[in-house]
C-alpha positions as CSV (number, residue, x, y, z in Angstrom):
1,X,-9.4,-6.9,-35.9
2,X,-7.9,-8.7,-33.0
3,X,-9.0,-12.3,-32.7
4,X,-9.6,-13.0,-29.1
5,X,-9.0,-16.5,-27.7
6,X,-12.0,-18.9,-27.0
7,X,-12.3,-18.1,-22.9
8,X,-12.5,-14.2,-23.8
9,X,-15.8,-12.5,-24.1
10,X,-14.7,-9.0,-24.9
11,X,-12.4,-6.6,-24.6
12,X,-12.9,-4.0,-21.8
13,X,-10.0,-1.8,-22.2
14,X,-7.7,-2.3,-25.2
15,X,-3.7,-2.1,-25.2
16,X,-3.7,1.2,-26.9
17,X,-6.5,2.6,-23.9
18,X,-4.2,0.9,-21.6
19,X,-1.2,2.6,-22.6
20,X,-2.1,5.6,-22.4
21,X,-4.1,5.8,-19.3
22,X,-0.6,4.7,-17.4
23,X,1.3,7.0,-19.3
24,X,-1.6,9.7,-17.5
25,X,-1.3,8.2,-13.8
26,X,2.3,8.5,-14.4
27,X,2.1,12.2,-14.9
28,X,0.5,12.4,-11.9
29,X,3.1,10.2,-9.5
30,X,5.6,12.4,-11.6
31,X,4.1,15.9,-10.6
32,X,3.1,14.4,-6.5
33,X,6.8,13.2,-6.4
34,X,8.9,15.6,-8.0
35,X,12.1,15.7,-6.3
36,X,11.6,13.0,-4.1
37,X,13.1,9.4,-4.0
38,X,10.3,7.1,-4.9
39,X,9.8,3.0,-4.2
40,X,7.7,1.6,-6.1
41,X,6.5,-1.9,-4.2
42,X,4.7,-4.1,-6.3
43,X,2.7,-7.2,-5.1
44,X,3.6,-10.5,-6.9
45,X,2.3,-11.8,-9.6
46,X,-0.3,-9.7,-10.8
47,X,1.4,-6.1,-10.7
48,X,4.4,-7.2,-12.7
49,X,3.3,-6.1,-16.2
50,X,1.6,-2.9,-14.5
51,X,4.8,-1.9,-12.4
52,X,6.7,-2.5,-15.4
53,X,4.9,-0.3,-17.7
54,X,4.7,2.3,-15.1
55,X,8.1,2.5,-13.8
56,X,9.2,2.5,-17.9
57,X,6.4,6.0,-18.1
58,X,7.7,7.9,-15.3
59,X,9.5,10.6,-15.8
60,X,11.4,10.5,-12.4
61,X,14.0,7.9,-11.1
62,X,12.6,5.1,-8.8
63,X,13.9,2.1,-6.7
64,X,11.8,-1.1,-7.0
65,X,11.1,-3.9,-4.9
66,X,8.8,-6.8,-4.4
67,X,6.3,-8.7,-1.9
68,X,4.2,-12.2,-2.3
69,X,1.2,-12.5,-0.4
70,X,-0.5,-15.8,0.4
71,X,-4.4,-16.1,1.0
72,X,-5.9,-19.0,3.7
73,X,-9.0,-20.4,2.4
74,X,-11.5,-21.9,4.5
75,X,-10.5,-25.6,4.7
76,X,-11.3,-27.8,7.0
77,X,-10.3,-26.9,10.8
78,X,-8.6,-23.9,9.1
79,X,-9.5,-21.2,11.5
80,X,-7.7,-18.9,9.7
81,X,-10.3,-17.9,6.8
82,X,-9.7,-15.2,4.7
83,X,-6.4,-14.4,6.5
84,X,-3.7,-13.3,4.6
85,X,0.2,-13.1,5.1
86,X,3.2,-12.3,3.2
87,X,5.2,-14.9,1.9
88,X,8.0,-12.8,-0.4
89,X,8.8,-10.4,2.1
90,X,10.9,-7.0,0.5
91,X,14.3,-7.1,-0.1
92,X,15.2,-4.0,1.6
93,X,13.7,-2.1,4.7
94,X,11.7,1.4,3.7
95,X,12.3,3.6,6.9
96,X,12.0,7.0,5.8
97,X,11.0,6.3,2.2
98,X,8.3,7.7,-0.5
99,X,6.0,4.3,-1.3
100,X,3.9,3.7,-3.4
101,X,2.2,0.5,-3.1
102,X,1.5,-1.1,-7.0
103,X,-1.6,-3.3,-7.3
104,X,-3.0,-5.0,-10.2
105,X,-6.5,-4.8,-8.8
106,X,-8.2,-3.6,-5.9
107,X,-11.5,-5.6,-5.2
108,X,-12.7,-5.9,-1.5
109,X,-9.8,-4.1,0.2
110,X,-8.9,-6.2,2.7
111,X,-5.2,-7.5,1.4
112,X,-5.1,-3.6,0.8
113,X,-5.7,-2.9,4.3
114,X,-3.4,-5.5,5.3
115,X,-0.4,-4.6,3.1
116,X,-1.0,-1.0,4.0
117,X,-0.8,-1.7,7.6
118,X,2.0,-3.8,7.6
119,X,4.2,-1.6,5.3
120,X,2.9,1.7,7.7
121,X,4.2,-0.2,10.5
122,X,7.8,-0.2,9.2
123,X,7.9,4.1,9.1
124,X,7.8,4.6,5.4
125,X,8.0,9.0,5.3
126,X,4.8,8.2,3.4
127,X,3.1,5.8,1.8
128,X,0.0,5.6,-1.4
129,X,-1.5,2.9,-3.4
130,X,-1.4,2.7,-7.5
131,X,-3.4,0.3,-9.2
132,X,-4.6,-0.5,-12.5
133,X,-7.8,-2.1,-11.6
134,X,-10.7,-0.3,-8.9
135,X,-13.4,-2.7,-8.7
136,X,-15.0,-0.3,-5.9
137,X,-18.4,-2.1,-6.4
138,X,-17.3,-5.4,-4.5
139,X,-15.5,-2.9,-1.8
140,X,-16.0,-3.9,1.8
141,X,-13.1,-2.0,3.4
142,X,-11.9,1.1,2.6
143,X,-9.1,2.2,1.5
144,X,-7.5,5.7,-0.4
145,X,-6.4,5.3,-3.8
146,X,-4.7,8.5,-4.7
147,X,-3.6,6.5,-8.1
148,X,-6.0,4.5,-10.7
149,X,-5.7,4.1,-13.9
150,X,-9.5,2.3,-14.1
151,X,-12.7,1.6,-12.4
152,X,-14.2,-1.9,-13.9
153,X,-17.9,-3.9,-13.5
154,X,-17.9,-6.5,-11.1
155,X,-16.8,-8.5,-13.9
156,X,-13.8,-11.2,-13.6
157,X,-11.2,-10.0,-15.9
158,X,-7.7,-11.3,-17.3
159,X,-4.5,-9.2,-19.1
160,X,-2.2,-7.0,-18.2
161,X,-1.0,-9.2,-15.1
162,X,-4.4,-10.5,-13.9
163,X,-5.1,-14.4,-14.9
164,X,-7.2,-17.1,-14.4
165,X,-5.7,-20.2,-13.4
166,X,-1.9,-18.2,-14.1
167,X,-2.8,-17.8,-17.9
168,X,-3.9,-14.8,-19.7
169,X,-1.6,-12.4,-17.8
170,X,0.4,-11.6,-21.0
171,X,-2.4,-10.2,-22.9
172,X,-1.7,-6.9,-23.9
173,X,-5.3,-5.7,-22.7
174,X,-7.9,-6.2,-20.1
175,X,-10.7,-8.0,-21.2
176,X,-13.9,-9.7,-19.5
177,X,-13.3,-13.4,-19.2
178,X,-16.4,-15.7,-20.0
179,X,-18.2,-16.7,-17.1
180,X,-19.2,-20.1,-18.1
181,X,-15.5,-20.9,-18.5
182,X,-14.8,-19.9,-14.8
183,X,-14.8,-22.9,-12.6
184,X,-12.1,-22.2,-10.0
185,X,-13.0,-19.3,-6.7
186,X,-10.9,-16.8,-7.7
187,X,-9.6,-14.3,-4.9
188,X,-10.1,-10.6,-4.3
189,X,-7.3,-8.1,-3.1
């Protein structure tokens, strides 16, 4: 039996679950981009273990690359609430390139949006979203997610990339942090 640590309440999805769900979505990028070159851009921190694991399952070659987004809070005289913009930019342009966007979780939608916007705007040939996490009951803006590997509560949860205060990201699983231990906003992609 796994012992959890003292800020964990349960486990929602263990490492063997985990596993083998990416090893599934995999399949399915594999099939949808048979023959094509694929980029696989994943959004810093919290898709590193994810991409990882996913790039490591598929069974076709793909080219990697990274962004960093930064969120504004609402401080004082910051009009600039809830605005997002990216502050690791890629390495290399994607004109005429198969993307596939790699989240760790997908909450409101509205760093979705904007990433998907401002990749669009640079003429990928096409461009789709992969994420681990679909927490489609806080969704506010829509967006298509040809690629998920789970749909979760509205529950804050660590592992597998996702932290709380930067820990718990290595956990090998995805599990429902305690909410009494949660002191900190945390923010929603």
């Amino acid at each position: 039996m796994t012992v959890l640590p003292e800020h964990i309440e349960r486990i929602l999805f263990t490492e063997d679950q985990v596993n083998a769900r990416i090893a599934e979505v995999a399949g399915e990028i594999g099939r949808k981009y048979h023959g094509r070159d694929l980029k696989l851009i994943g959004v810093l921190k919290g898709s590193v273990f994810f991409l990882t694991a996913l790039a490591r399952a598929l069974a076709i070659p793909v080219k990697i690359d990274f962004l960093a987004i930064s969120s504004f809070s609402g401080q004082a005289g910051n009009s600039a609430r809830g605005m997002v913009r990216i502050a690791k930019d890629l390495d290399d342009p994607i004109q005429d390139q198969d993307i596939l966007l790699v989240e760790d979780i997908v909450d409101t939608g509205f760093t979705t949006r904007y990433l998907l916007q401002t990749l669009a705007s640079r003429g990928p040939r096409s461009l789709g979203i992969c994420t681990l996490l679909d927490r489609s009951v806080r969704r506010i803006v829509q967006v298509p997610i040809p690629f998920r590997c789970f749909e979760i509560p509205d529950r804050f949860v660590v592992g597998c990339g996702l932290d709380y205060a930067q820990l718990y990201r290595n956990l090998p699983y995805i599990a429902v942090f305690k909410p009494e231990k949660t002191t900190e906003p945390v923010s929603a992609a």
